[in-house]
C-alpha positions in Angstrom: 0.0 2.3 5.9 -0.4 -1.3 5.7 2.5 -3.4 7.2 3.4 -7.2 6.6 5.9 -9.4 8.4 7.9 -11.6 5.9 10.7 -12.8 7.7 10.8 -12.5 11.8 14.1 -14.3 12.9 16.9 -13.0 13.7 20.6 -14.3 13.1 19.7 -17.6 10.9 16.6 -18.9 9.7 15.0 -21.6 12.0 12.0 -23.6 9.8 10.7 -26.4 11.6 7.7 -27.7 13.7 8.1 -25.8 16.7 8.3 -22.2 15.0 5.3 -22.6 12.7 3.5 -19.7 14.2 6.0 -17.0 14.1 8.4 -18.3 11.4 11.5 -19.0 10.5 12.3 -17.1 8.2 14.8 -14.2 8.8 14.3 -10.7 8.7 11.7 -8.5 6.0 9.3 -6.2 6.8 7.2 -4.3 3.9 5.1 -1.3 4.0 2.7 0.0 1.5 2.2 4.2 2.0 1.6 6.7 -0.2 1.2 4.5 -3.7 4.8 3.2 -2.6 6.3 0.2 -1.9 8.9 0.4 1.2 10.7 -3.2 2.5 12.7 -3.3 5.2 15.5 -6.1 5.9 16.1 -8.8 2.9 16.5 -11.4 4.8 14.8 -15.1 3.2 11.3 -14.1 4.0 12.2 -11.6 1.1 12.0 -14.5 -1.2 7.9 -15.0 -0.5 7.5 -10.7 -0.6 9.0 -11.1 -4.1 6.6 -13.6 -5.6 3.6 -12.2 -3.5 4.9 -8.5 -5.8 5.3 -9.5 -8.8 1.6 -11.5 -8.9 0.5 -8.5 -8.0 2.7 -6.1 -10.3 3.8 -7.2 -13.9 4.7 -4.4 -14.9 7.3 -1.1 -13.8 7.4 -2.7 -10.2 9.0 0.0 -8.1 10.9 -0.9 -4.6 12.7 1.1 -1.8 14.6 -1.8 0.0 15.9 -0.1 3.1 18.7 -2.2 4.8 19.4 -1.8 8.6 22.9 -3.3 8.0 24.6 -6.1 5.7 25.3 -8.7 8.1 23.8 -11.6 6.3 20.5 -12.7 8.0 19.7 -9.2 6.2 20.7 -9.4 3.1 20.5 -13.5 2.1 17.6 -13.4 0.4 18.5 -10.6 -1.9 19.5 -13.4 -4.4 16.4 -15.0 -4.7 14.3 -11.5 -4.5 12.3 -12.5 -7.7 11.5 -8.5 -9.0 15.5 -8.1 -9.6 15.2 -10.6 -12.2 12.4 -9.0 -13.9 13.8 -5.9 -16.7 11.1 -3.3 -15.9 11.7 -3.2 -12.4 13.0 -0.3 -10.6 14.6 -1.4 -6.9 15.9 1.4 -5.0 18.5 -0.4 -2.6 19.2 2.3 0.7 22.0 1.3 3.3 23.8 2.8 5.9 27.4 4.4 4.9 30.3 2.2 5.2 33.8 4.0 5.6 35.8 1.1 4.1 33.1 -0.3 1.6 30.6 1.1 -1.2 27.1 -0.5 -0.6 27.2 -2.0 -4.2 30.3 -3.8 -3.6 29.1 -5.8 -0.4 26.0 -6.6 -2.0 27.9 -7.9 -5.2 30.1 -9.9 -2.6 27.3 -12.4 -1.8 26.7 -12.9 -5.8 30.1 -14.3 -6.9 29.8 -17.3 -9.0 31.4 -19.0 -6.2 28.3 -18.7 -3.9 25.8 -17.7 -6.6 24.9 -18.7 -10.0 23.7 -15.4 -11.6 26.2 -12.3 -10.6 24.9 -8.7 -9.1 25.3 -6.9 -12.7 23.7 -9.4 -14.6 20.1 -8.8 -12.9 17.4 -7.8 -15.3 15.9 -4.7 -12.9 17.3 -1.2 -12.8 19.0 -1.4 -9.4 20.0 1.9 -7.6 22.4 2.0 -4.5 22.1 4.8 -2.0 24.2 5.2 1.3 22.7 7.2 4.0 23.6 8.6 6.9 22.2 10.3 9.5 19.2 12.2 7.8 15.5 13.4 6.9 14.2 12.9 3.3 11.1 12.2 1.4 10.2 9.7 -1.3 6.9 10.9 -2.9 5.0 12.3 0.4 6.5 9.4 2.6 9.1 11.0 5.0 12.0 8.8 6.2 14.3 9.8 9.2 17.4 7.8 10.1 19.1 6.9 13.0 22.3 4.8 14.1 22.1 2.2 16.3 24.2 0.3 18.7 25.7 -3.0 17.3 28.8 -4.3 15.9 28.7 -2.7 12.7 27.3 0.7 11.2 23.4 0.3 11.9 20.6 2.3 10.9 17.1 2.3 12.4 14.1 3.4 9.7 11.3 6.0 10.6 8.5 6.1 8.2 5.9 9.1 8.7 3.0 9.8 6.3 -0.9 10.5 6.7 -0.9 11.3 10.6 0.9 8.0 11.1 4.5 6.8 11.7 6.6 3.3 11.6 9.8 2.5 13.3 11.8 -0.3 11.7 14.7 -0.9 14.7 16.0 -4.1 14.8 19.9 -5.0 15.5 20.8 -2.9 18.8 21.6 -3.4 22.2 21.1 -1.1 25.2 24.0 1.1 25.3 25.0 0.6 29.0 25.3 -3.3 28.3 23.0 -3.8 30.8 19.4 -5.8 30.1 17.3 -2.4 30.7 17.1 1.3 29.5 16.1 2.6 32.8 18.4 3.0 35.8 15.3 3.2 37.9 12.2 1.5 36.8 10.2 4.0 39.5 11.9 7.3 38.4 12.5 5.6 34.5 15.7 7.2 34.3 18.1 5.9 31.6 21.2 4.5 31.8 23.0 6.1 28.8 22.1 9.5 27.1 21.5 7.8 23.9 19.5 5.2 25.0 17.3 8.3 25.9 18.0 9.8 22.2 17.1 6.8 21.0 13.6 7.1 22.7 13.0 10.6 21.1 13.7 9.5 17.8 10.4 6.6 18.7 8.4 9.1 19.9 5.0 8.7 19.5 5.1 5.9 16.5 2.2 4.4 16.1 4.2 0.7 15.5 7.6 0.0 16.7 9.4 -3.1 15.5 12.1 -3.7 17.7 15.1 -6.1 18.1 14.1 -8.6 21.7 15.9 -11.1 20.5 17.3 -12.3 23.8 15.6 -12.7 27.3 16.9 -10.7 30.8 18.6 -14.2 31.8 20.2 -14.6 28.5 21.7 -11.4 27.8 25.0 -11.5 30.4 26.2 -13.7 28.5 24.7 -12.1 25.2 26.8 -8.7 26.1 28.3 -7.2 23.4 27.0 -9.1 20.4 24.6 -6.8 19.4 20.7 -7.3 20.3 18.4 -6.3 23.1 15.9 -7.7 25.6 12.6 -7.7 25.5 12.8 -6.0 28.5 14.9 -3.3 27.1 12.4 -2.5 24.3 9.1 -2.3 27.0 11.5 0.5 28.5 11.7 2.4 25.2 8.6 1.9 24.3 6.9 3.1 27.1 9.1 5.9 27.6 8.4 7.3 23.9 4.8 6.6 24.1 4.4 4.3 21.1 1.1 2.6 20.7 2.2 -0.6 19.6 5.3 -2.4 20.4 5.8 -5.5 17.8 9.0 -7.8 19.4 11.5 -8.6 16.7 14.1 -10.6 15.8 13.5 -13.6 17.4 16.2 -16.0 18.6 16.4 -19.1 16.6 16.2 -21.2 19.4 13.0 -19.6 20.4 9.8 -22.0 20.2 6.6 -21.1 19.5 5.2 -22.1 23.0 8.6 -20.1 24.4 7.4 -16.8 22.6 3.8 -17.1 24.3 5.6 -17.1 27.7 7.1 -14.0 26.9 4.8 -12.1 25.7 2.3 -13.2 28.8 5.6 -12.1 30.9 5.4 -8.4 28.4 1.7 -7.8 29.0 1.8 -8.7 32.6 4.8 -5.8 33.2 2.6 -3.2 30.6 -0.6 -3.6 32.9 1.4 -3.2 36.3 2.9 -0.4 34.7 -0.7 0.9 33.9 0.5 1.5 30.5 -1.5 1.7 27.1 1.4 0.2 24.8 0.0 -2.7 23.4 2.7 -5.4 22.5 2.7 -8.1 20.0 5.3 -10.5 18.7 6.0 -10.4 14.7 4.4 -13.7 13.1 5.3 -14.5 9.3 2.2 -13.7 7.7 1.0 -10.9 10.3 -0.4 -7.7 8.3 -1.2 -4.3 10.3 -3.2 -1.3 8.9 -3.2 2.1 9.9 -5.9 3.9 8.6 -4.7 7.5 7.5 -5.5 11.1 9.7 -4.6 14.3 8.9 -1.3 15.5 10.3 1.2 18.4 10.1 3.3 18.7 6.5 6.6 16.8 6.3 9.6 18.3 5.8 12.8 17.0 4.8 16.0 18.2 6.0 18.8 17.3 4.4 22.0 17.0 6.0 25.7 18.5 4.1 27.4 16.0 3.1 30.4 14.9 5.2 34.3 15.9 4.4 35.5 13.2 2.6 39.7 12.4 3.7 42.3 9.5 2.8 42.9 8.9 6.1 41.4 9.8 9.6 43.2 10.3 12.5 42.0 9.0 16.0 43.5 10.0 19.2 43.5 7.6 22.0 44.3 9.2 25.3 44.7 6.8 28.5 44.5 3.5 27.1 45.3 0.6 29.1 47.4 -2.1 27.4 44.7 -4.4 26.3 41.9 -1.1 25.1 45.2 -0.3 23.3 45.2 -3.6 21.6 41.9 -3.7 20.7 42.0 -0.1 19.3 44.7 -1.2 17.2 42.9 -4.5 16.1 39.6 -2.4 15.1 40.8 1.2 14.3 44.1 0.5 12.1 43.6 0.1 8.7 44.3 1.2 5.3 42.6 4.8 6.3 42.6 4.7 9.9 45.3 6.2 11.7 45.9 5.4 15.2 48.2 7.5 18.0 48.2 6.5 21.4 49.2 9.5 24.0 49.2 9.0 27.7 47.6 12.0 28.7 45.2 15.3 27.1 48.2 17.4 28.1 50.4 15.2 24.9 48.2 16.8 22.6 49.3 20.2 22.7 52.6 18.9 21.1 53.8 20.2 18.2 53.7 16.8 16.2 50.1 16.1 16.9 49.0 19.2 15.2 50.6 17.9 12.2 48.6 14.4 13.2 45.5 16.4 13.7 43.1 13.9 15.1 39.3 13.9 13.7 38.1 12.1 16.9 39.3 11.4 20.5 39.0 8.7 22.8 39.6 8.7 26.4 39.9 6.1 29.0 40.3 7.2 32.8 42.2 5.4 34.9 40.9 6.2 38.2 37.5 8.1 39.9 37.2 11.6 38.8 39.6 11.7 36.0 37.3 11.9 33.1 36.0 15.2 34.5 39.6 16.6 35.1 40.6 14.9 31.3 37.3 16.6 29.2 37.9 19.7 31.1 41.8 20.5 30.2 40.3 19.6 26.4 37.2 22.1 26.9 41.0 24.9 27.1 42.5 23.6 24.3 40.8 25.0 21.2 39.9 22.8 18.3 39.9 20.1 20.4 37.0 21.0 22.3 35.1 20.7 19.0 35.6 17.3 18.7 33.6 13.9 19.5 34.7 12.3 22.7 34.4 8.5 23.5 34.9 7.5 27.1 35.7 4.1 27.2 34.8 2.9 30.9 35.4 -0.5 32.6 32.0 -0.9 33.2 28.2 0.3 32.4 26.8 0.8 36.0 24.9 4.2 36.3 26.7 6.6 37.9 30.1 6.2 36.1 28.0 6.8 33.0 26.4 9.8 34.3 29.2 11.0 35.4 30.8 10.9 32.3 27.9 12.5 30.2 27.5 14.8 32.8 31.4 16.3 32.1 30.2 16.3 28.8 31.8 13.5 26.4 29.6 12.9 23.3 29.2 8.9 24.1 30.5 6.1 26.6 31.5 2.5 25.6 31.4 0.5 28.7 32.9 -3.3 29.0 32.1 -5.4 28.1 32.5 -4.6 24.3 34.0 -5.9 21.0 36.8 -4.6 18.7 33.6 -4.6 16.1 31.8 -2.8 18.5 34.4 -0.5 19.3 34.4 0.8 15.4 31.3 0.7 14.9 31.0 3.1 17.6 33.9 5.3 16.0 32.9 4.7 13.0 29.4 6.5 13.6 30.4 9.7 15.8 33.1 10.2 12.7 29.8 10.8 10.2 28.0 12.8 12.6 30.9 14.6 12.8 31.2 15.6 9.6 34.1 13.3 8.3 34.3 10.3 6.0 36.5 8.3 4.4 37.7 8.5 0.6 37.0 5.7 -0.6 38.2 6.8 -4.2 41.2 4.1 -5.5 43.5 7.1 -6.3 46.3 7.9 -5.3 46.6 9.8 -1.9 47.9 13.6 -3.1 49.9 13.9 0.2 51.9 10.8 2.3 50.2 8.9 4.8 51.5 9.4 8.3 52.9 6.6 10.0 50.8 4.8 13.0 52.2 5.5 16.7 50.6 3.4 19.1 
């Protein structure tokens, strides 16, 4: 594998003076395994990676552009990726699902001739559009596995494994507990949230990790709920999963040169007292890694079924105070959303909500204790046991969380958090579920039923 860092910034790019070192460009990673080219992020460094491709291949150019997510710092440089103007060129463009929106659309959206000169479907490459979810494939002998993240939209973290070695492109999360660390206890390194400690298995043992650290300990209080991590936060995954080396990721824009030094002396100070091996470096425009090959165990894919596709998906929201309510309502109401507010589990052995039939649930307690009392009555009731549970809590301290995970909900959202957040959330225990929306323009076979909240 041989790795290069193209763009390194995270929310907008930041040329100048003071960030010569490790760019300002924003987010694009490639990777060259297996005779095939892989790029991560298209942020504007993609606009360099394009020319530096094409003097290297004038002819049948073939790209895998993996997308974390389409939040523009990761896909502005798309436009001025210079292959897709080149007939010849094959670009395979690979994005997490979207319930409301097909992949192609929202990278058309950036092209209109009001923003863009040339328009999405007049490029001169073959461009191919695949939406993934949760899964295991292979291109050539290159395996990829995927796996969602925690932002404020659908967000996909990249694993790339081939000859004995393996690549983690994770950039775009936040811990899950809104809290500036994995670990509960840096002594007994226990985490927080359960899939923080998913997360951790899904990095285990890669040989690189790039990882979101956009924002420091100090800054992230006020950084809650906008989607990005602490370095901090990443040294606690790292470590945890064993990776070798730890590259930080998504720098701030307001982060200097000279500031970036400081905290990677504060990261290598906290690996040695930990008497760690991770090694930890900070992405630099221009940085190339190589990982010589080994031999290793075969890959495998394994596909996943594809999900249920309906017009409209129901969501239960058990609990709610008045303002979770609005916010539900805000995020999780929309042309195929349907929302239904009930004030207790016991409402949902009503005769009307089994024509509502919810796909999801999502349960707020209102005092100590009553998420255990609330999961179990829905552990007795049937089909309802079957499906995710959210527990929506007022806070992300430790032991409420355990608490909760230890009754046995599927995930916790803790405040502070976002209506974006909130359906992002939704949005990805619905495909791991099994169910996804329609996004067909015909007409619904059967009426919609009305929203109750």
């Amino acid at each position: 594998m041989e790795i290069t860092f193209w763009g390194t910034r995270g929310s907008i790019a930041s040329p100048g003076a003071e960030t010569l070192h490790y760019g300002g460009n924003t987010s694009c990673v490639s990777l060259l395994a297996g005779g095939k080219t892989f790029v991560f992020d298209c942020g504007t460094g993609a606009r360099r990676l394009g020319t530096a491709l094409l003097e290297q291949h004038r002819h049948g150019l073939e790209v895998n552009l993996f997308i974390s997510h389409c939040h523009w710092d990761h896909i502005q440089g798309f436009p001025f990726f210079a292959p897709l103007f080149v007939a010849g060129t094959s670009c395979n463009v690979f994005a997490p699902h979207e319930h409301n929106q097909r992949l192609h659309n929202t990278m058309a959206g950036q092209m209109q001739y009001r923003y863009f000169p040339v328009e999405l479907d007049h490029l001169g490459a073959n461009v191919r559009y695949q939406e993934l979810r949760e899964d295991a494939f292979k291109i050539g002998d290159v395996r990829i596995s995927t796996r969602y993240l925690n932002h404020t939209t659908v967000t996909m973290a990249y694993r790339l494994d081939y000859g004995g070695r393996s690549f983690v492109y994770a950039t775009d999360t936040e811990p899950y507990a809104a809290q500036p660390r994995a670990w509960a206890d840096p002594d007994k390194r226990r985490f927080i949230h359960s899939q923080d400690e998913e997360l951790a298995q899904f990095f285990l043992g890669a040989d690189v990790l790039v990882m979101d650290s956009q924002y420091t300990p100090e800054e992230y209080p006020a950084k809650a709920s906008w989607g990005h991590g602490t370095y901090q936060y990443a040294l606690d995954l790292a470590m945890t999963a064993g990776v070798k080396t730890l590259v930080l990721y998504h720098h701030d824009p307001i982060r200097t040169d000279l500031a970036m030094e400081a905290l990677l002396r504060t990261c290598w100070q906290r690996v040695a007292s930990a008497r760690s091996e991770l090694v930890v470096t900070a992405a630099a425009e221009g940085m190339s890694m190589a990982l010589p090959e080994h031999s290793g165990p075969p890959l495998e894919a394994t596909r996943t079924k594809l999900p249920q596709f309906r017009h409209s998906i129901h969501l239960a929201l058990i609990g709610a105070s008045d303002d979770v309510a609005d916010m539900a309502t805000k995020g999780l109401t929309d042309a195929h959303f349907a929302l239904r507010r009930f004030d207790d589990v016991q409402e949902l052995t009503a005769a009307a909500v089994h024509q509502f039939h919810p796909h999801l649930l999502l349960l707020q307690p209102r005092r100590k204790g009553e998420i255990g009392r609330m999961v179990r009555q829905l552990k007795g009731m049937g089909h309802y046991a079957k499906l995710p549970v959210l527990a929506l809590l007022p806070e992300g301290r430790s032991q409420p969380v355990q608490e909760a995970f230890d009754e046995g909900v599927s995930d916790v959202l803790a405040r502070p958090f976002t209506v974006s957040q909130l359906r992002a959330r939704v949005e990805t225990w619905l495909f791991r579920a099994g169910v996804a929306v329609d996004r067909r323009s015909r007409a619904r076979s059967k009426p919609r039923l009305p929203v109750a909240v």
